[in-house]
KOLVEXKOL-414805 format. One record per atom (N, C-alpha, C, O, CB): residue in one letter; z, x, y negated. Coordinates in steps of 0.001 Angstrom, whole numbers, plus 500000, padded with zeros to 6 digits. Glycine has a CB too. Layout:
! KOLVEXKOL-414805
AZXY ...
***
This chain:
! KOLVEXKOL-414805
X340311871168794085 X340231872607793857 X338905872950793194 X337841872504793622 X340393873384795182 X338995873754792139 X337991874472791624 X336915874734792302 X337077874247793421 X338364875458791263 X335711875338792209 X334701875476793038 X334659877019792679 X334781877210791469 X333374874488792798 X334474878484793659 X334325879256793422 X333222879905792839 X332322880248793606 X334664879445794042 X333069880224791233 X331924880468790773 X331402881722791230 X332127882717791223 X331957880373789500 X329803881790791764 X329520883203792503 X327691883229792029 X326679882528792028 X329946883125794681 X328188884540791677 X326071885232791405 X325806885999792290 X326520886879792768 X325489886344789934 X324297885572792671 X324172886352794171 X323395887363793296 X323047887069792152 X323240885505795775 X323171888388793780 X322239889717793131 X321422890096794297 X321828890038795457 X323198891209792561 X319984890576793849 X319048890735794820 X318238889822795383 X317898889887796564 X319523891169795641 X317855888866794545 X316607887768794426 X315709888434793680 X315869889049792625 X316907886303793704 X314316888169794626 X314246887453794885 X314434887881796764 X314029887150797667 X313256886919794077 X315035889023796929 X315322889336798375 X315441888118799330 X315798886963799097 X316619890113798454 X315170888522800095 X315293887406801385 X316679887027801778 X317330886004801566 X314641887991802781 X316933888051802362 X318875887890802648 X319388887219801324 X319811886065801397 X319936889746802815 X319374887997799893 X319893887161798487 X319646885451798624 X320445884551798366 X318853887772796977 X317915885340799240 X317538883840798895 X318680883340799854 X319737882911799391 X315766883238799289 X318487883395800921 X319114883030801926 X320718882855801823 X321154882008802602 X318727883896802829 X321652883477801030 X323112883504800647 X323304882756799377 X324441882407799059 X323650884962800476 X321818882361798294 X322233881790797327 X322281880410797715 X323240879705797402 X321535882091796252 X320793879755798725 X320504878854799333 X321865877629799703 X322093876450799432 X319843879549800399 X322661878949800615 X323738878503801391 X324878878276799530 X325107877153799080 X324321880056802991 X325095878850799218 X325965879324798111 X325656877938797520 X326592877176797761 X325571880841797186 X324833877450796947 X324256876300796140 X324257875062796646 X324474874092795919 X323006876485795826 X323974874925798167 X324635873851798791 X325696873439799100 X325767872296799551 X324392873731799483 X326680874111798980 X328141874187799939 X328882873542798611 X328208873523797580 X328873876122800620 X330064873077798572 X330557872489797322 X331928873199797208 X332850872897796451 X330653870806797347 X331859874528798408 X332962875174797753 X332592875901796642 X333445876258795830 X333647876003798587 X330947876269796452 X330455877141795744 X330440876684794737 X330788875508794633 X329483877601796025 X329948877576793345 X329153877039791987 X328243878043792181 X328927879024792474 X329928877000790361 X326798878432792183 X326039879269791863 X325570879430790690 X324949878515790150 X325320879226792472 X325794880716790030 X325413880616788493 X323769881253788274 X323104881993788997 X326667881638787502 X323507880698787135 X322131880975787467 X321446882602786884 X320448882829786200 X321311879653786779 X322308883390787398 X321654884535787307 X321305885603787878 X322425885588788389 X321909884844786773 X320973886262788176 X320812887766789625 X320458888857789015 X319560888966788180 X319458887673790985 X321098889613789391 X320574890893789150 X319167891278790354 X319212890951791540 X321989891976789294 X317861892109789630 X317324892388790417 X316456893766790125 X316936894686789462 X316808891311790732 X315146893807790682 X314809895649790877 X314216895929789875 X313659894950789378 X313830896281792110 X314093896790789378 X313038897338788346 X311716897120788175 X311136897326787109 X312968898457788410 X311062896603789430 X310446896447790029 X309617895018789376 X308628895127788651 X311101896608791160 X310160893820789739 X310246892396789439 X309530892214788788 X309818892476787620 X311191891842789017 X308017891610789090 X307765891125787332 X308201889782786959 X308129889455785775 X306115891074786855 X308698888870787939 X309412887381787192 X310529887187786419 X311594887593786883 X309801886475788074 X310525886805785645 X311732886604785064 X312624885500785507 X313712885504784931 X311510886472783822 X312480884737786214 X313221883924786847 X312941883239788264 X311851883419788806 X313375883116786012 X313735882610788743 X313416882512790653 X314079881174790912 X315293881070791087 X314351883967791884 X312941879802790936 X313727878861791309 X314180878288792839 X313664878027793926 X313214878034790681 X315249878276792299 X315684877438793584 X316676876320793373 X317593876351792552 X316335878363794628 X316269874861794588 X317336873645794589 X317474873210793946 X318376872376794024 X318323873589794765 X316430873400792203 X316620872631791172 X317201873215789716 X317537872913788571 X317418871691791700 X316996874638790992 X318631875619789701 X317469876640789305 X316638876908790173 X320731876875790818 X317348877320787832 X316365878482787480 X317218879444787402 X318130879630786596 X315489878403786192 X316840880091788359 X317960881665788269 X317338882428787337 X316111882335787391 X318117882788789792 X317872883335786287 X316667884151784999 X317633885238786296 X318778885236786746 X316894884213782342 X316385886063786501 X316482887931786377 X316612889032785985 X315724889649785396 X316120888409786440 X318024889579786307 X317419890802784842 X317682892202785652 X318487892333786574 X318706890802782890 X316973893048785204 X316991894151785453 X317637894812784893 X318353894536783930 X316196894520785489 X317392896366785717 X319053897006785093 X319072897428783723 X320043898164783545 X319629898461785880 X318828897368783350 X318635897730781877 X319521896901781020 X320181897190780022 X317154897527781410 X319350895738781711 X319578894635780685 X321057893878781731 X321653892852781403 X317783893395780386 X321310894570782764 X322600894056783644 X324005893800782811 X324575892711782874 X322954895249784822 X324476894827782080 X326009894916781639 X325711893687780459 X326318892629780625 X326664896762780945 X324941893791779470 X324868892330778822 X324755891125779697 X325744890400779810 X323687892230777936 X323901890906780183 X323820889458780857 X324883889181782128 X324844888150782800 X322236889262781463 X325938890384782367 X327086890005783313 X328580889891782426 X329591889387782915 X327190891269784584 X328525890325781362 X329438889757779844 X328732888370779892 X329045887571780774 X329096890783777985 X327778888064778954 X327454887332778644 X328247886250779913 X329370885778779735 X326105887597778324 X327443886003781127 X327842885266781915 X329407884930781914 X329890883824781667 X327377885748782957 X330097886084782235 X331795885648782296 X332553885345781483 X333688884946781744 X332567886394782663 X331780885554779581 X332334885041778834 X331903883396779159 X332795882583778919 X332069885722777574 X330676882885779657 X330214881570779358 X331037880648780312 X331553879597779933 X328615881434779551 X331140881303782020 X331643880893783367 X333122881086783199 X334026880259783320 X331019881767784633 X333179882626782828 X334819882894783127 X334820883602784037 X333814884308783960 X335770881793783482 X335696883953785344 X335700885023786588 X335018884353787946 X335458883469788680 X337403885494786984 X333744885125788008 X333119884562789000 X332838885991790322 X332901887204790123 X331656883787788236 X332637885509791170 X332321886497792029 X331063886957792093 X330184886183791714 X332628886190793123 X330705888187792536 X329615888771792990 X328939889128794289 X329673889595795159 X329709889558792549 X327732888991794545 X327566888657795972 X326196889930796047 X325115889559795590 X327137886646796352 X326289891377796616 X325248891804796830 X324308892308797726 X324664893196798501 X325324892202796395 X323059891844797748 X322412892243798872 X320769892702797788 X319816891971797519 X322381890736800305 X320971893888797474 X320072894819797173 X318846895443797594 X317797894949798009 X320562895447797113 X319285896914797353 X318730897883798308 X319795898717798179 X320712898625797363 X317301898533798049 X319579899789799290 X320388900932799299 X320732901857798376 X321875902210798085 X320042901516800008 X319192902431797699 X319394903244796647 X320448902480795629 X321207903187794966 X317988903593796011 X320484901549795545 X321432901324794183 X322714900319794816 X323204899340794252 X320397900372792680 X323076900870796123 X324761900510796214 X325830901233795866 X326929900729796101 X325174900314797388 X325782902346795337 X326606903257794431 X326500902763793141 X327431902162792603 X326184904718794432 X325550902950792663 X325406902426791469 X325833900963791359 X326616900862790415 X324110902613791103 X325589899633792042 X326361898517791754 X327717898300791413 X328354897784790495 X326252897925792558 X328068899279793215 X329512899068793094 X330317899895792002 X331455899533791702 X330088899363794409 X329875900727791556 X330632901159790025 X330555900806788929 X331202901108787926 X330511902146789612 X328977899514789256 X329041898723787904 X330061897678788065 X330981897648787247 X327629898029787480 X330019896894788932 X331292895903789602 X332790896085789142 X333677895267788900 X331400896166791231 X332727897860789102 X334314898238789041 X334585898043787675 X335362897228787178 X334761899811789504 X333620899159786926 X333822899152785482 X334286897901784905 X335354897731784316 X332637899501784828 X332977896664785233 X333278895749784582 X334398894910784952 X334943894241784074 X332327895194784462 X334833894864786235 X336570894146786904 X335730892809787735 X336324891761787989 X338182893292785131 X334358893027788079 X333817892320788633 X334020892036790352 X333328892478791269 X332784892680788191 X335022891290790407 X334797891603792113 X333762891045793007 X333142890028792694 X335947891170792860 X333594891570793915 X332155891523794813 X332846891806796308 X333828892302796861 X330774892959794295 X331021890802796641 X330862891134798538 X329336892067798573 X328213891900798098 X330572889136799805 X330030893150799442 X328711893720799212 X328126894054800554 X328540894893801354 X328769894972798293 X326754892990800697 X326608893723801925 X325119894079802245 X324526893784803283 X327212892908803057 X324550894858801028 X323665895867801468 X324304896781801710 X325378897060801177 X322725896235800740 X323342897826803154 X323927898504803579 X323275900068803035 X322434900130802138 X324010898069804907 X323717901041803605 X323267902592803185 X324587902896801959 X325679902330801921 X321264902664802336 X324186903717801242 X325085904722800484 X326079905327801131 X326178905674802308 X325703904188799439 X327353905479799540 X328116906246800592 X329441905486800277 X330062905312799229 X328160908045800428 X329690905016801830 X331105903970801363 X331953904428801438 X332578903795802289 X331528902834801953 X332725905478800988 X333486906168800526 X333720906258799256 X334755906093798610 X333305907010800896 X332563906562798929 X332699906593797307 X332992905419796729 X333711905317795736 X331499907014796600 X332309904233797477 X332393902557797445 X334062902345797394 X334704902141796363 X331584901692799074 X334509902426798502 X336127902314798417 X336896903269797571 X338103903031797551 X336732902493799777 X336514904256796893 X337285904972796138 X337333904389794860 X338434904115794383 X336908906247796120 X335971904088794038 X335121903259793184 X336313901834793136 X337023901693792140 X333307902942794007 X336380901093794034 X337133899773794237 X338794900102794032 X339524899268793497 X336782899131795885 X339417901704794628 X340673902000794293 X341341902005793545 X342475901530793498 X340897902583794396 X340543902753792534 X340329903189790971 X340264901867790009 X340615901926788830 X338793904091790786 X339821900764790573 X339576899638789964 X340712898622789841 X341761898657790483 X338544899126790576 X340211897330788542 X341105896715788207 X340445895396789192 X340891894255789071 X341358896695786560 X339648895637789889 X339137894627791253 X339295894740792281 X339960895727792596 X338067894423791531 X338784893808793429 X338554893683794704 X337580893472794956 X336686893071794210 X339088893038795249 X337518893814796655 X335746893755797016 X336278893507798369 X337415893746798776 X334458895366796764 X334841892761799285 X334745892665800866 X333231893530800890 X332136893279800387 X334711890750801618 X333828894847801864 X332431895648801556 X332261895492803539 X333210895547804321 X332627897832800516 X330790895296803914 X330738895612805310 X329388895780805520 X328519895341804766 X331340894609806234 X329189896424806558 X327664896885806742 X326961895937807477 X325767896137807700 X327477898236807481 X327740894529808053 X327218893792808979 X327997891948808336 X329225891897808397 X327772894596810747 X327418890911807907 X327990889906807998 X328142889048808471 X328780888035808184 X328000889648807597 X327160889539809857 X327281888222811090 X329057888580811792 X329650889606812123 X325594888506812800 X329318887442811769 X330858887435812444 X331436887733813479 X332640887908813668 X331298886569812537 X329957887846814685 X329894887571815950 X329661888934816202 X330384889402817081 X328940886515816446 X328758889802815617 X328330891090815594 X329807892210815321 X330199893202815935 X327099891128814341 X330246891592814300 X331707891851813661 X332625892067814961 X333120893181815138 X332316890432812642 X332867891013815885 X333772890843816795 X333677891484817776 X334605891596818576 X333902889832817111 X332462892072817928 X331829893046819120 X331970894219818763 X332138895091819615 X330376892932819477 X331932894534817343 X332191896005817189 X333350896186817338 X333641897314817736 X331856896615816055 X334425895267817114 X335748895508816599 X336514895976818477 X337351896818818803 X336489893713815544 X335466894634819565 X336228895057820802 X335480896384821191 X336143896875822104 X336205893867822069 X334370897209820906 X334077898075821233 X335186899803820326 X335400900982820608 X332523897689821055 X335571898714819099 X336825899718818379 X337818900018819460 X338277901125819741 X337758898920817024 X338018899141819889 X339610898420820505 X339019899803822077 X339733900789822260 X339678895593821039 X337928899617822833 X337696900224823890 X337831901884823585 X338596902583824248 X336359899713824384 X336979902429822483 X337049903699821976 X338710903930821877 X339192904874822502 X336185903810820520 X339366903267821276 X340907903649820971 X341428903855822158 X341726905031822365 X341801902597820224 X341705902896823260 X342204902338824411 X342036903516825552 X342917904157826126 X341417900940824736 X340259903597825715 X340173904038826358 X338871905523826440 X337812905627827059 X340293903002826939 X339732906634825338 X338777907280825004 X338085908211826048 X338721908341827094 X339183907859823993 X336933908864825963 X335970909559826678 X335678908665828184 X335489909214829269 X336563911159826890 X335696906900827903 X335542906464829149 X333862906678829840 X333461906814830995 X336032904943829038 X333343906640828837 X332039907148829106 X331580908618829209 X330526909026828721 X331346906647828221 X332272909211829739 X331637911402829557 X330969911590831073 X331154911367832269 X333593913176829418 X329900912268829946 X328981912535831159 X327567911369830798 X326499911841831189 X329991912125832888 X327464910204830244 X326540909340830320 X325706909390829157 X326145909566828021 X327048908159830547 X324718909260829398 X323495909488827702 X323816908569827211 X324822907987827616 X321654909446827617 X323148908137826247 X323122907020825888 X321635906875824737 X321085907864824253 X324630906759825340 X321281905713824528 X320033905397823719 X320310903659823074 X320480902594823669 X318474905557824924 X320261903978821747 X320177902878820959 X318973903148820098 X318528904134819511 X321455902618820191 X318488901441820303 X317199900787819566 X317554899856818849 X318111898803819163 X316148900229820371 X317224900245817840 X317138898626816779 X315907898915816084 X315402899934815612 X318589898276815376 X315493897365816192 X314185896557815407 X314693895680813572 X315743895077813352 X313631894942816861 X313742895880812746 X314243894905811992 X312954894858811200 X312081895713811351 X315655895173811247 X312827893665810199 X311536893417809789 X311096894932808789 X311833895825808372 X311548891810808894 X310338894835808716 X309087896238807783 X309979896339806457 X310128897437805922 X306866895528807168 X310566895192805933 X310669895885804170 X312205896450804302 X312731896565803195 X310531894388802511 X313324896957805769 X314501896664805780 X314179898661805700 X313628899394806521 X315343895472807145 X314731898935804518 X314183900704803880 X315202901377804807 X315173902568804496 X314527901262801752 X316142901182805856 X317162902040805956 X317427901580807663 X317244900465808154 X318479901777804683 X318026903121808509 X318668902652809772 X319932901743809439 X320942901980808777 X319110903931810674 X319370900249810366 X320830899645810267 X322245900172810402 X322560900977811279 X320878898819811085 X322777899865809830 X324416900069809483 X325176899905810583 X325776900836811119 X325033899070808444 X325204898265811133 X325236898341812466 X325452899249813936 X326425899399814675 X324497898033812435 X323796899859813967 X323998901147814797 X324494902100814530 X325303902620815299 X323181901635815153 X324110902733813137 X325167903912812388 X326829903341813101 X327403904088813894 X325110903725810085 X327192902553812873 X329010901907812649 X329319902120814493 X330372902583814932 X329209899431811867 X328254901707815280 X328143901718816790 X328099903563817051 X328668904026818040 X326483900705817387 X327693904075816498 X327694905797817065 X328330906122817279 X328295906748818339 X327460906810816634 X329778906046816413 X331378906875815945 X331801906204817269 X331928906965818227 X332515906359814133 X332013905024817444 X332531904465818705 X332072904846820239 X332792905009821223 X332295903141818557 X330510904943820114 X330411905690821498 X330826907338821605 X331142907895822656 X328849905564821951 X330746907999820236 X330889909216820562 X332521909068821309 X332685909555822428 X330645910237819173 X333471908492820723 X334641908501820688 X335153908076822582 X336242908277823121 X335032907434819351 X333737907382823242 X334296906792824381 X333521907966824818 X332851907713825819 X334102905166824908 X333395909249824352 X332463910262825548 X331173910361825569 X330636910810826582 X332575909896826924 X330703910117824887 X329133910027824600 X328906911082823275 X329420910941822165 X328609908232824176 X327970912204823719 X327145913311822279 X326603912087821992 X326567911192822836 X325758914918822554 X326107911942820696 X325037910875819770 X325193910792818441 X326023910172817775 X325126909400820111 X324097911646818061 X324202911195816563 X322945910317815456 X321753910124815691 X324467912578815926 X323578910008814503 X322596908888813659 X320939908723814164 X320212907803814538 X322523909446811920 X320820910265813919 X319207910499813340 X318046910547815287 X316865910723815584 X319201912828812071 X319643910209816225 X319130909313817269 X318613908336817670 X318141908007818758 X319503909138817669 X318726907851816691 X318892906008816661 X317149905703816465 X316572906138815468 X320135905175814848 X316375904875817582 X315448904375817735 X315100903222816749 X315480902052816783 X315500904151818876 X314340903805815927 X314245902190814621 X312976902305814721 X312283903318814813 X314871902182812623 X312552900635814688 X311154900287814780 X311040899390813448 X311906898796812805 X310741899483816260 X309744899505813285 X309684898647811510 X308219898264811876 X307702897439811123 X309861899895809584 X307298898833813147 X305887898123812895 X305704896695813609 X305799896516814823 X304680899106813465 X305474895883812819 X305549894456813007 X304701894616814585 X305352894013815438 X304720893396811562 X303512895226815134 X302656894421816217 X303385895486817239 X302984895302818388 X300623894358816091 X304235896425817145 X305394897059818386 X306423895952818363 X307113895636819333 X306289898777817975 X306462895400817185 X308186894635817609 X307458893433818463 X308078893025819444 X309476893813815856 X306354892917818199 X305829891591819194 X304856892464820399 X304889892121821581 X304620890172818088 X304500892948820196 X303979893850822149 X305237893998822409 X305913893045822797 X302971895794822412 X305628894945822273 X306689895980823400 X308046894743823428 X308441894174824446 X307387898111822440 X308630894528821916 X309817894174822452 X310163892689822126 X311198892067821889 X310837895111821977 X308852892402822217 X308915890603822650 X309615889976821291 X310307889005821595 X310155890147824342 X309624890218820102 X310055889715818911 X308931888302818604 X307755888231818959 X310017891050817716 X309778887206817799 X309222885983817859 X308211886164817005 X308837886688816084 X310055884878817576 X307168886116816659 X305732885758815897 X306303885226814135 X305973885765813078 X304739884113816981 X307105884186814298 X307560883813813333 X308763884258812704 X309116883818811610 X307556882850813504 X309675885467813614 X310554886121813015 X310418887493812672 X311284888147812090 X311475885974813614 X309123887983813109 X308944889372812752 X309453890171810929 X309883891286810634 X307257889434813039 X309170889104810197 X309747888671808590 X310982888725808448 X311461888632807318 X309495887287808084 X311950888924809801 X313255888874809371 X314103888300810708 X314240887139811092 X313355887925807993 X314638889604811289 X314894889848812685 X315933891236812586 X315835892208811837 X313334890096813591 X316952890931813633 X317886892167813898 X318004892340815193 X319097892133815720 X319258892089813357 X316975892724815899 X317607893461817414 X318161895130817728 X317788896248817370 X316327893351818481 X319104894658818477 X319624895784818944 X320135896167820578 X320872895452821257 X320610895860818107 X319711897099820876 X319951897657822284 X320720899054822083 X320288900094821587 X318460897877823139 X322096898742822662 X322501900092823460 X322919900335824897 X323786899742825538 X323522900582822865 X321984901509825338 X321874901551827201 X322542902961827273 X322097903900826613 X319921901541828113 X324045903126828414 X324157903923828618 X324068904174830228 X324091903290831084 X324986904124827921 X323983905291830403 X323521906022831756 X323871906833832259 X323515907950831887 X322645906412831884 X324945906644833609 X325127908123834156 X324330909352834284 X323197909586833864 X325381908031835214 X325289910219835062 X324628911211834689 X323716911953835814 X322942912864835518 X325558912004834111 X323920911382837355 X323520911061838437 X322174909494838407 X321414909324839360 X325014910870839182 X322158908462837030 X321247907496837250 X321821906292837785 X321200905230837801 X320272907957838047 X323064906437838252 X323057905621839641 X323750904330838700 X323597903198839159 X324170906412841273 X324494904481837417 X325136903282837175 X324297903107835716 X323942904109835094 X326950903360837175 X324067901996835320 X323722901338834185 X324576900374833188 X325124899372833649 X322808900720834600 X324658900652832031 X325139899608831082 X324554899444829832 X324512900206828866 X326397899777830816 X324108898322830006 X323587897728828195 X323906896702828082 X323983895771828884 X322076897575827649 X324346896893825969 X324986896043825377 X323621895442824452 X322978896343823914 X326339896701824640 X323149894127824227 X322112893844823496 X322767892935822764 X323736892319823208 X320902893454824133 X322110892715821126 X322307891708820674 X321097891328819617 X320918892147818715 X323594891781820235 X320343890286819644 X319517890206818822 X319470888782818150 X319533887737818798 X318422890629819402 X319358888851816841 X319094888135815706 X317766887678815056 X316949888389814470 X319630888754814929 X317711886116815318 X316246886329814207 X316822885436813058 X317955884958813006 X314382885578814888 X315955885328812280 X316549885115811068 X317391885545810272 X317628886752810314 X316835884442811063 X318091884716809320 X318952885436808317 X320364884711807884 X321151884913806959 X318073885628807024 X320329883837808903 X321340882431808272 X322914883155808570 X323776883267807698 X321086880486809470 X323076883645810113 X324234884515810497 X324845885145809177 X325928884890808649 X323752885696811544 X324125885796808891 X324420887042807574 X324698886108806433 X325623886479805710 X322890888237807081 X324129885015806114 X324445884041804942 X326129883425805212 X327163883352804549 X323140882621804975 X325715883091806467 X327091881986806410 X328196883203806435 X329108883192805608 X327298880643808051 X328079884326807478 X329331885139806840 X329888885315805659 X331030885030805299 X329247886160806979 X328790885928804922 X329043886032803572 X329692885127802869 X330263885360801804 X328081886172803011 X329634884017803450 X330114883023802423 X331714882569802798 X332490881867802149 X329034881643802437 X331889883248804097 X333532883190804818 X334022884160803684 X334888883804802885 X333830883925806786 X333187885920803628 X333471886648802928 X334027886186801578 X335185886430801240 X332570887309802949 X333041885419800716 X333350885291799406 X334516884513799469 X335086884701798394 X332297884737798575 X335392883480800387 X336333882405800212 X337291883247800815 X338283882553801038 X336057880911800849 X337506884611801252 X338323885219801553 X338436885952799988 X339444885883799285 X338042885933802878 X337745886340799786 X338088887342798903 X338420886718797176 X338797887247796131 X336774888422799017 X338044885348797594 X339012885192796216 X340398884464796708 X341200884213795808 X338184884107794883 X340848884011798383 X342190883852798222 X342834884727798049 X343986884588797637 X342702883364798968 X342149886234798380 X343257887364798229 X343187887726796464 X344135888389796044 X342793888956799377 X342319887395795646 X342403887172794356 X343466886746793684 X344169887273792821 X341641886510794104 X343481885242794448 X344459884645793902 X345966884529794421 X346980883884794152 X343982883594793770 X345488885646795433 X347404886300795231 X347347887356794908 X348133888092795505 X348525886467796493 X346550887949793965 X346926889098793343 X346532890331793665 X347303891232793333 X348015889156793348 X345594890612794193 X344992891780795064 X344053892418793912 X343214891857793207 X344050891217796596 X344355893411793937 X343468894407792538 X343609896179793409 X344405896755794150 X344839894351790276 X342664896385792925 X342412898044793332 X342197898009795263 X342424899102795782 X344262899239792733 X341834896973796153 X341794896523797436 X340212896484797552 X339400896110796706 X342626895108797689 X340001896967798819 X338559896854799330 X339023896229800908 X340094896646801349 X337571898591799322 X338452895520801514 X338650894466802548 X337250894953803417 X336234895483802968 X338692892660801862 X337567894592804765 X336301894567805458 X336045893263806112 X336891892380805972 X336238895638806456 X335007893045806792 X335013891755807757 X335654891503808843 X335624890356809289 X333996891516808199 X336339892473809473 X337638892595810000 X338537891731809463 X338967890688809957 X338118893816809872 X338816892279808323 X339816891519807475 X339401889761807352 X340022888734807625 X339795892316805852 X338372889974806937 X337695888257806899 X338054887404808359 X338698886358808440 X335637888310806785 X337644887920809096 X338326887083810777 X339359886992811341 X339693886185812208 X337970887443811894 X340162888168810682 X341710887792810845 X342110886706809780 X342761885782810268 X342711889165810622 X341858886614808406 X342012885953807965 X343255885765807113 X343651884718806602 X341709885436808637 X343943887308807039 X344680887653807012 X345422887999805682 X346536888521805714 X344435888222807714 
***
């Protein structure tokens, strides 16, 4: 079998390094050597594994992503950005019939899935690509549906930590709100406890020395309304590999549904674990 050709975008980003890393080793992959990246950048290229990725900025994106698929042919797209420009990707993606995994988080994914409707592509869009994280939201879906307002009456307080350059409240907790409101809990976004100063995440909440660079903790504690009962759900992440290797379930999902024919479809990681 072919090897799935895929450009990661958002190198020299950490999460990007980290998904091309994986992408370039694996022999389901081909990594092509190019990325889209910020305006920002002054390198023009980013090596890795032997491979020179050239960079281009947006300016110069819609040529050098022709260029590429005339040279490769249909390859996938893999993005981990920034926020400000996940609207803007994903309508460059569409225009061009580029399908993509996109999993920087923020914008507005609505417009994202409408963008993908309208299109002669497919996409796996999710705000989270650890699998495990995935499976927890999905049974906390399953509890909100099942068993709504099981929580009324109880506060609730969510914290998440993540390293200094991560510009946005995780997605994650945003995606976790709708679900507690739904089990009985008031709570909204601009609730959400986010910490970004590196010497609070190692005092207070015991973050590793060597993962402060790239770390996902999260706490949600809810609380009667009397005190008397307690529940917290924690899950914390260091590193970045979780989010890589999903992604890369992501990308081998989303071109089998390619290659049966899936056009104008946006998929979530849901979809990726069913497998479906």
């Amino acid at each position: 079998m072919d090897a799935i050709k895929v450009v990661v975008n958002g190198i020299p980003g950490k999460v990007a390094c980290a998904v091309a890393e994986h992408v370039h080793s694996d022999a389901r992959f081909e990594l092509l050597p190019v990325s889209l990246t910020g305006p920002d950048i002054p390198a023009a290229e980013h090596a890795l594994g032997g491979l020179a990725l050239a960079l281009v900025r947006p300016e110069a994106r819609e040529a050098a992503m022709r260029a590429a698929r005339d040279r490769y042919g249909r390859f996938l797209s893999v993005d981990y950005t920034h926020p400000s420009a996940v609207n803007p990707n994903a309508e460059f993606y569409c225009r061009l019939g580029l399908p993509f995994v996109m999993g920087t988080t923020g914008g507005d994914r609505e417009a994202i899935a409408e963008a993908v409707r309208r299109s002669d592509t497919a996409a796996v869009v999710a705000p989270n690509m650890a699998k495990q994280i995935v499976g927890f939201q999905a049974m906390m879906e399953y509890a909100a549906e099942t068993f709504p307002g099981l929580f009324h009456g109880y506060t609730l307080e969510i914290r998440e930590s993540h390293q200094r350059g991560k510009a946005d409240t995780s997605g994650t907790a945003r995606a976790m709100v709708r679900h507690f409101n739904r089990l009985g809990v008031p709570f909204t976004e601009d609730q959400i406890a986010m910490e970004r100063d590196p010497e609070q995440q190692k005092s207070r909440w015991g973050v590793p020395e060597e993962h402060l660079s790239g770390h996902g903790w999260h706490t949600y504690t809810l609380v009667s309304a009397d005190r008397t009962v307690r529940f917290e759900f924690t899950h914390n992440i260091n590193g970045r590999e979780v989010y890589a290797l999903g992604t890369l379930d992501a990308l081998a999902y989303l071109q089998k549904k390619l290659d049966q024919g899936a056009r104008g479809q946006i998929f979530t990681m849901i979809d990726v674990l069913k497998g479906v």
